[in-house]
C-alpha positions in Angstrom: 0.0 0.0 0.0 1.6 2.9 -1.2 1.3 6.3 1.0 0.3 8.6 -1.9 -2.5 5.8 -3.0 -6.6 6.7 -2.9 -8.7 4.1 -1.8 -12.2 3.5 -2.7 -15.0 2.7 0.3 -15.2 -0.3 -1.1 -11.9 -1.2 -1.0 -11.2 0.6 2.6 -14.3 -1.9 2.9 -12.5 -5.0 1.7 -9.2 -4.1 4.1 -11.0 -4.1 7.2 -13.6 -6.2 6.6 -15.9 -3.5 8.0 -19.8 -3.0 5.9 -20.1 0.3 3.6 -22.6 1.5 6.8 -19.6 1.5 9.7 -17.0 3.0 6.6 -19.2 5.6 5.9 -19.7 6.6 10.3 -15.9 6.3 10.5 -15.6 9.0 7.4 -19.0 11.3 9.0 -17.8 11.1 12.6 -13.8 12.1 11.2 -12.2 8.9 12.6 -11.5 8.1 8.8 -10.2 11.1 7.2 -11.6 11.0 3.7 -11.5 13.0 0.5 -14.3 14.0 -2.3 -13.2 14.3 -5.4 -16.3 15.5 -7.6 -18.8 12.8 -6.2 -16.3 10.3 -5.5 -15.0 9.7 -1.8 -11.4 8.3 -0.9 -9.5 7.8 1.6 -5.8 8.1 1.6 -4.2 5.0 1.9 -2.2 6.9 4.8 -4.8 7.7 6.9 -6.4 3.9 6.8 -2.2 3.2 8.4 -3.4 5.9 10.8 -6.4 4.6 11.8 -5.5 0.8 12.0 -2.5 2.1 14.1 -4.7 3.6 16.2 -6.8 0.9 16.7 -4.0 -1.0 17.9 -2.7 0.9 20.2 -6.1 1.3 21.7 -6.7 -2.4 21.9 -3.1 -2.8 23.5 
């Protein structure tokens, strides 16, 4: 996963095996950061590091 890379929700989706319902709240609630890119939404592949970082630290 490169740093620069876009993601699709569906493939942020496939990643954390999460439904398109809990990867949208991440994205409305700012837990995901996300870009829109005329009606498109991505999320940098950075940020879905971020957040599984996170996550672990969290659970740790």
């Amino acid at each position: 996963m490169r740093d620069n890379e876009l993601l699709t929700v569906a493939e942020v989706m496939t990643r954390l095996r999460l439904g398109r319902s809990t990867v949208y709240d991440l994205i409305r609630t700012r837990r995901l950061p996300s870009v829109t890119i005329g009606r498109c939404r991505r999320i940098p592949a950075s940020a879905l590091g971020d957040f599984i970082t996170e996550q672990m630290e969290r659970a740790a």
